[in-house]
C-alpha atoms as an extended CHARMM CRD file, in Angstrom:
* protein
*
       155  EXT
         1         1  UNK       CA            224.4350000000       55.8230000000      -41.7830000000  PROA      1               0.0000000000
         2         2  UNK       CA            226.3730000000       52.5230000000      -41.9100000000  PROA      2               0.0000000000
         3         3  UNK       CA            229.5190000000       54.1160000000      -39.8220000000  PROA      3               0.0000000000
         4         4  UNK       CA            230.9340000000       56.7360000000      -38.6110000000  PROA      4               0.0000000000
         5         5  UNK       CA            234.6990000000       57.2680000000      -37.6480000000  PROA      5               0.0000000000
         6         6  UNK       CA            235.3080000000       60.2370000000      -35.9640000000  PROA      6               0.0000000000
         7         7  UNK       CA            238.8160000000       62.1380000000      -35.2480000000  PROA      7               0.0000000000
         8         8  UNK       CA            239.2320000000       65.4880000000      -33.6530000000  PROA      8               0.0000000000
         9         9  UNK       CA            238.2650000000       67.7190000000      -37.1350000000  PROA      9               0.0000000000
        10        10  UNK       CA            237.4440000000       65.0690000000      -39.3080000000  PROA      10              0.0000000000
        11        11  UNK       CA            234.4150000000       62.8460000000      -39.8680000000  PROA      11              0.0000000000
        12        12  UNK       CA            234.6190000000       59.7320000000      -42.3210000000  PROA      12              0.0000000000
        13        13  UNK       CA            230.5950000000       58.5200000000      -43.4590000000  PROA      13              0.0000000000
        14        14  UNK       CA            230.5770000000       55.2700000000      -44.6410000000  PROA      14              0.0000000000
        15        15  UNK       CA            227.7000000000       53.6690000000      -47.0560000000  PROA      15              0.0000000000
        16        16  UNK       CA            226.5860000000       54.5990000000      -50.3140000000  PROA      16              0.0000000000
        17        17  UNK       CA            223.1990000000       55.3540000000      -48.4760000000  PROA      17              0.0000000000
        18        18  UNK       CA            224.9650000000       57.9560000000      -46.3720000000  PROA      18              0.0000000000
        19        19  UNK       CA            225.4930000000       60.8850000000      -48.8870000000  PROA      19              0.0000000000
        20        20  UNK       CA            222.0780000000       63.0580000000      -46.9850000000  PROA      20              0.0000000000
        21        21  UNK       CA            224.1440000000       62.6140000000      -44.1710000000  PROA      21              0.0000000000
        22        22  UNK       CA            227.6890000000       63.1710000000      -46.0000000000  PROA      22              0.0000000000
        23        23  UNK       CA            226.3010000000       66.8460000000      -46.5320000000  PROA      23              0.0000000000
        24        24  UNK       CA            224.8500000000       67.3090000000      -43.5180000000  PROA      24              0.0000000000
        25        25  UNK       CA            227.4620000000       66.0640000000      -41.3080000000  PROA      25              0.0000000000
        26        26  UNK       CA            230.1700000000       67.8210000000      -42.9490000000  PROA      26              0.0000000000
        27        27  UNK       CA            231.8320000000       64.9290000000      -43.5880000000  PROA      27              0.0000000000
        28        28  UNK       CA            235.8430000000       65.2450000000      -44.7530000000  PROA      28              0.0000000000
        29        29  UNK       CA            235.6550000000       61.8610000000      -46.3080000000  PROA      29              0.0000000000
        30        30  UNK       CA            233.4800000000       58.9530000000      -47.4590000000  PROA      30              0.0000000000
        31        31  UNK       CA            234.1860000000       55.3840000000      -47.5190000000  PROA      31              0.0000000000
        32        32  UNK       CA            232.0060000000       54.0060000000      -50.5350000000  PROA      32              0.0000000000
        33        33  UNK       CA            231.0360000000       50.5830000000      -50.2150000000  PROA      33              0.0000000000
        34        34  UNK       CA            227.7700000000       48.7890000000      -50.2500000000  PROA      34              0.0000000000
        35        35  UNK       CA            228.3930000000       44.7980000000      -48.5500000000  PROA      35              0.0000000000
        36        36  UNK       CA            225.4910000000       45.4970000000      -46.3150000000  PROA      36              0.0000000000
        37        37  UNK       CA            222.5640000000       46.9830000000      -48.2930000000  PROA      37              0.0000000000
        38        38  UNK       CA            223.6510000000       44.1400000000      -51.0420000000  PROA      38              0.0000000000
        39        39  UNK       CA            223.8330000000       41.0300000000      -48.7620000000  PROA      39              0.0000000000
        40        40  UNK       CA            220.3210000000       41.8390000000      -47.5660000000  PROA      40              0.0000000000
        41        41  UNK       CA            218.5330000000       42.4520000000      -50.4030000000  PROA      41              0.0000000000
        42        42  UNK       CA            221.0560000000       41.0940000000      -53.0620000000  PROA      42              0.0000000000
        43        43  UNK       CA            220.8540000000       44.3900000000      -54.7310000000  PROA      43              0.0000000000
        44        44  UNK       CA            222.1450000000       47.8340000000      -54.5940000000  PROA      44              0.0000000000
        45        45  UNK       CA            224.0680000000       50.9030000000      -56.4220000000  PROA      45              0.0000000000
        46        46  UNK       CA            227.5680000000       49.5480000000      -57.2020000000  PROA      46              0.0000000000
        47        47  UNK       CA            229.9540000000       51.9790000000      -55.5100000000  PROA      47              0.0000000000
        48        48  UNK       CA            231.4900000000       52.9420000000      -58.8930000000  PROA      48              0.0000000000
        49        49  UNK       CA            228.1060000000       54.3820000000      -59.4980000000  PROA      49              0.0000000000
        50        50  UNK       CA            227.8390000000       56.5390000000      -57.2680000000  PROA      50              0.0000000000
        51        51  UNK       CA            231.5000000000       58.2140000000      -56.9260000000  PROA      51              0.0000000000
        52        52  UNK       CA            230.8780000000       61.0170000000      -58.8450000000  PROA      52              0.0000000000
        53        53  UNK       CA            227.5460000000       61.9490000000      -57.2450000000  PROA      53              0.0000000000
        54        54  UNK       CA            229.6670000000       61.6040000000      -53.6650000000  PROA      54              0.0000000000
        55        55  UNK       CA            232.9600000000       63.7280000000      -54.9120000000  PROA      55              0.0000000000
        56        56  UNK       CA            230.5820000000       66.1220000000      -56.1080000000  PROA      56              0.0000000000
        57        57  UNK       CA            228.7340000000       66.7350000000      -52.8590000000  PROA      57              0.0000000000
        58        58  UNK       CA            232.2680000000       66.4470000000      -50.2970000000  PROA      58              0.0000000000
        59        59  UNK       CA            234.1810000000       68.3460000000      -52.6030000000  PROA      59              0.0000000000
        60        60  UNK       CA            237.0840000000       68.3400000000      -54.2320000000  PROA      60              0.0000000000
        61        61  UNK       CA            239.3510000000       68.4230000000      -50.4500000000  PROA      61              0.0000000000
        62        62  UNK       CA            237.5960000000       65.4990000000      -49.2080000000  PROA      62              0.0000000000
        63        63  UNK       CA            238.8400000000       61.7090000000      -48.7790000000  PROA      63              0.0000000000
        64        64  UNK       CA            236.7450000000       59.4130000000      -50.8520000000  PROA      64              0.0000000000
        65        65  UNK       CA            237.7030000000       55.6830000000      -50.2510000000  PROA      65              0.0000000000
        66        66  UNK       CA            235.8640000000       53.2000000000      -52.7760000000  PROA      66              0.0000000000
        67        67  UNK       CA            235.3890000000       49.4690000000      -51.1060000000  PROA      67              0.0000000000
        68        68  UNK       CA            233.3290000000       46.9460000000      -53.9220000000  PROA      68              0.0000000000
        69        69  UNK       CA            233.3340000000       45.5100000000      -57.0130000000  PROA      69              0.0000000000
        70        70  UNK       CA            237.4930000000       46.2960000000      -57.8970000000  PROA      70              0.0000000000
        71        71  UNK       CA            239.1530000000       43.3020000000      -59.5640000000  PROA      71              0.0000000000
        72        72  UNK       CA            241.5410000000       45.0520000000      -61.7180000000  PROA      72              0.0000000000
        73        73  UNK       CA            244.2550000000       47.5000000000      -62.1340000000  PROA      73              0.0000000000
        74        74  UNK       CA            241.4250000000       48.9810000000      -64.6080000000  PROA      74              0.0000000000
        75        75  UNK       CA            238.7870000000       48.9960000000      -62.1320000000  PROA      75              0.0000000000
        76        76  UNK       CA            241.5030000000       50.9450000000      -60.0410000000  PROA      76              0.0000000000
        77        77  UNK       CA            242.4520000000       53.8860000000      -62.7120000000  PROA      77              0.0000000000
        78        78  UNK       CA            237.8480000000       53.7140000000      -63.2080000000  PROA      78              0.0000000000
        79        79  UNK       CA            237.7030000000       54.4650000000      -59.1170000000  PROA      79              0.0000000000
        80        80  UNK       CA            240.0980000000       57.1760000000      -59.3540000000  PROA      80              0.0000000000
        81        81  UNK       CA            238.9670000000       58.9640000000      -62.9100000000  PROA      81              0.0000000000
        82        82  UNK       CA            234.9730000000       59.1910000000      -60.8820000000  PROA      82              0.0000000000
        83        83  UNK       CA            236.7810000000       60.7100000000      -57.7850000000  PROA      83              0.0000000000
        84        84  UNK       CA            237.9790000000       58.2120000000      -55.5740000000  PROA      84              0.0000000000
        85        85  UNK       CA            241.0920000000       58.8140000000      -53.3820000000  PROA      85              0.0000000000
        86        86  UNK       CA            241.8820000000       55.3920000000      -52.4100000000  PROA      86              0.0000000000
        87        87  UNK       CA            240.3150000000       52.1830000000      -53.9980000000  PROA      87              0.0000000000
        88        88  UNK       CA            240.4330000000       49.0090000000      -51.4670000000  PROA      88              0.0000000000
        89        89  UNK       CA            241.2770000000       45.5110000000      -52.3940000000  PROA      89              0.0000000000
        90        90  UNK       CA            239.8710000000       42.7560000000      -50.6040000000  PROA      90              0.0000000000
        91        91  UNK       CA            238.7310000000       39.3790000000      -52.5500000000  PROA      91              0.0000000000
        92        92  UNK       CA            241.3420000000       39.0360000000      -54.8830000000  PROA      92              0.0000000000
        93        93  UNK       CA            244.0800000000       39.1090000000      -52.6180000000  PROA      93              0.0000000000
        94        94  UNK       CA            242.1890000000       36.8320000000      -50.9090000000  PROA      94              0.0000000000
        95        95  UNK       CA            242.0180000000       34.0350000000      -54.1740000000  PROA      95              0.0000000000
        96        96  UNK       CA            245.8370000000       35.0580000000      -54.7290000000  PROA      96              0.0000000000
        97        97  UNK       CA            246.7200000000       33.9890000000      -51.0550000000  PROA      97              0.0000000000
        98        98  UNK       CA            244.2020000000       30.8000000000      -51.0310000000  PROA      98              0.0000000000
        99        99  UNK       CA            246.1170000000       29.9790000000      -54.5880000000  PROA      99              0.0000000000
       100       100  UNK       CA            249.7770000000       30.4030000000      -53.8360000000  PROA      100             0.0000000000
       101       101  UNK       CA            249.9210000000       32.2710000000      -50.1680000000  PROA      101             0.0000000000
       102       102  UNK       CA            251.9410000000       34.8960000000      -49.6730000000  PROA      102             0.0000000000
       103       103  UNK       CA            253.6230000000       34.8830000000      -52.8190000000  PROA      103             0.0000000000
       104       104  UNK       CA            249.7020000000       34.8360000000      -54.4610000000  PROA      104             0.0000000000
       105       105  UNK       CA            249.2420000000       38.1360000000      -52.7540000000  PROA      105             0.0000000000
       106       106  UNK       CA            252.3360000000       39.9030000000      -54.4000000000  PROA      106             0.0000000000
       107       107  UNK       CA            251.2890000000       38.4960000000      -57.5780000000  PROA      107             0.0000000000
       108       108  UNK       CA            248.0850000000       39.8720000000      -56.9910000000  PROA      108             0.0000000000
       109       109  UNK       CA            249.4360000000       43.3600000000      -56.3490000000  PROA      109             0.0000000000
       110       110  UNK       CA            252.3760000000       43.0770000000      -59.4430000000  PROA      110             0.0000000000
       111       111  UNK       CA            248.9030000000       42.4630000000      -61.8290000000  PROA      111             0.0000000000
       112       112  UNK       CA            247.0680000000       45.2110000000      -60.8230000000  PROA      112             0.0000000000
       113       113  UNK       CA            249.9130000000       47.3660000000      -61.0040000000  PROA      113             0.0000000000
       114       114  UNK       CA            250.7380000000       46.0080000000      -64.6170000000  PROA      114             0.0000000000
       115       115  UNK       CA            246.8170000000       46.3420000000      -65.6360000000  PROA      115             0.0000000000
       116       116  UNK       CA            246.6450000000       50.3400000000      -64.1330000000  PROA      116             0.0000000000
       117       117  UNK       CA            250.0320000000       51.1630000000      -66.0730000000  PROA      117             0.0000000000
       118       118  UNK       CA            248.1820000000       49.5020000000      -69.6610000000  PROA      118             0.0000000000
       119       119  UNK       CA            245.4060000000       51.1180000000      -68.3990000000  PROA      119             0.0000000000
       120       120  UNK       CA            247.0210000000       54.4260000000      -68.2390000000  PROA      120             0.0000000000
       121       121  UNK       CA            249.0280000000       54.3460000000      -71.1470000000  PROA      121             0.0000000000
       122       122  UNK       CA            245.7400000000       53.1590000000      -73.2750000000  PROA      122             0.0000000000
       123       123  UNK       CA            244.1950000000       56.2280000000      -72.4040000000  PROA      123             0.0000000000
       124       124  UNK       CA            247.4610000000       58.5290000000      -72.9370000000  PROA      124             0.0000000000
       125       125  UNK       CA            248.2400000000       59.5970000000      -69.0340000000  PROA      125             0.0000000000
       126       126  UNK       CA            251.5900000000       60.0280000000      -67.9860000000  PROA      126             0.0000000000
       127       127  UNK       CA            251.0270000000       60.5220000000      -64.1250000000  PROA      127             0.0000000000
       128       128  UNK       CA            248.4400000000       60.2060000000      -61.4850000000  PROA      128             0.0000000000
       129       129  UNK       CA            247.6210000000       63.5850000000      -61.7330000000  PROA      129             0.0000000000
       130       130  UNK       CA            246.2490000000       63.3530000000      -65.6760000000  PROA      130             0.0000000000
       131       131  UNK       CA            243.3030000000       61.1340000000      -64.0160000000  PROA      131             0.0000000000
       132       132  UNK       CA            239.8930000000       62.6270000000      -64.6620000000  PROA      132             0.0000000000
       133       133  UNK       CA            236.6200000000       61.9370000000      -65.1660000000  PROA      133             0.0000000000
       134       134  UNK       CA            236.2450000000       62.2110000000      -68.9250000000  PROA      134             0.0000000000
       135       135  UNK       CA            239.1670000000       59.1200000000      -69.1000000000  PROA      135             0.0000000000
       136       136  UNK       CA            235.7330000000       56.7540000000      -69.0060000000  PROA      136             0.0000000000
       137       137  UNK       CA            232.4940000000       57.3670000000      -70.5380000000  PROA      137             0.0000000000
       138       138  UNK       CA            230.5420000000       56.8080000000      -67.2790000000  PROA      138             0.0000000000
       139       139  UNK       CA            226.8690000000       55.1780000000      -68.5020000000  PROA      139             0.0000000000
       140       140  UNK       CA            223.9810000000       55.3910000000      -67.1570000000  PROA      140             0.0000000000
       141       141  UNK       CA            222.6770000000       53.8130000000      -64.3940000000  PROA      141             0.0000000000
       142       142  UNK       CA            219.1390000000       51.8760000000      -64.7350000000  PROA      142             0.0000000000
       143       143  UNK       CA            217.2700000000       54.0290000000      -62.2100000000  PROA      143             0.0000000000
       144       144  UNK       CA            218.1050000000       56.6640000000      -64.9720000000  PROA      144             0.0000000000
       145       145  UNK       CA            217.3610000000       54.6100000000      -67.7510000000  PROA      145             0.0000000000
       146       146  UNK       CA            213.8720000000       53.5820000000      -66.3230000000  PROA      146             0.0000000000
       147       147  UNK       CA            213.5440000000       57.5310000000      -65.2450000000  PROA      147             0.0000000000
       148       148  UNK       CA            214.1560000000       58.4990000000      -68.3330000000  PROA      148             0.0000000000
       149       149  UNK       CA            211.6930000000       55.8590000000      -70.1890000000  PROA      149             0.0000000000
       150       150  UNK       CA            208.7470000000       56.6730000000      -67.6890000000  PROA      150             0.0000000000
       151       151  UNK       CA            209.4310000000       60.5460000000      -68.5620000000  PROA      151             0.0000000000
       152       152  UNK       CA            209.2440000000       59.4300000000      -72.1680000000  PROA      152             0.0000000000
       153       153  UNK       CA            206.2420000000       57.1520000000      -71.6600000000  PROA      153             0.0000000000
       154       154  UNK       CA            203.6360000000       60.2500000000      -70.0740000000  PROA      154             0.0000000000
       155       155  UNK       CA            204.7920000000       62.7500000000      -73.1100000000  PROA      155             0.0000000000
């Protein structure tokens, strides 16, 4: 486990390594990020990846937040269709606010809400609730693809 925060009744894992311990802990939530694992071996699952997978095992009550890889109201509406509750924002608010300070970071905030509404409408929600998994066509990771080819390869 990367982290553990720890309340009263609830336990938040964070780490896309952690889900083992997401199901054995009884976690309530997950934060879903993966800046460690990829800055020391410049590799990794992308959180995105993995969302489903983690939603599946906490359940449908639990608090999935999604940290990584989100640079667009699109990548926002992706995060929440594979099961995240809340998506985290980091470097582009930081290039809005090293571009045009404060007023960058509004900016920042005004485009992803624009891009989540297009985003929405594109794929004919009306409300936060439509969100779902079959909005994207999730594909498939290359683990699977190389799983798949090996399986292929001793037939």
């Amino acid at each position: 486990m990367t982290g553990v925060a720890n309340s009263e009744r609830q336990y938040v894992i964070q780490g896309n390594k952690a889900l083992e311990a997401a199901r054995i802990e009884n976690a309530t939530g997950r934060m879903c990020e993966n800046k460690a694992y990829r800055y020391a071996v410049d590799a990794g699952t992308a959180p995105l990846d993995v969302l489903p997978e983690i939603r599946e095992a906490l359940g449908s009550r639990a608090l999935v937040l999604l940290d990584g890889g989100v640079r667009s109201g699109t990548d926002i509406l992706r995060a929440m269709a594979l099961g995240a509750n809340v998506v985290a924002v980091g470097r582009p608010l930081v290039y809005g606010l090293t571009v045009a300070g404060p007023e960058g970071v509004r900016r920042v905030f005004e485009m992803f809400e624009e891009e989540f509404r297009a985003a929405m409408a594109f794929c004919g929600l009306t409300a936060l609730g439509d969100i779902n998994p079959a909005v994207f066509r999730v594909r498939e990771t290359a683990g699977e693809i190389l799983c798949r080819a090996q399986a292929a390869h001793k037939r």
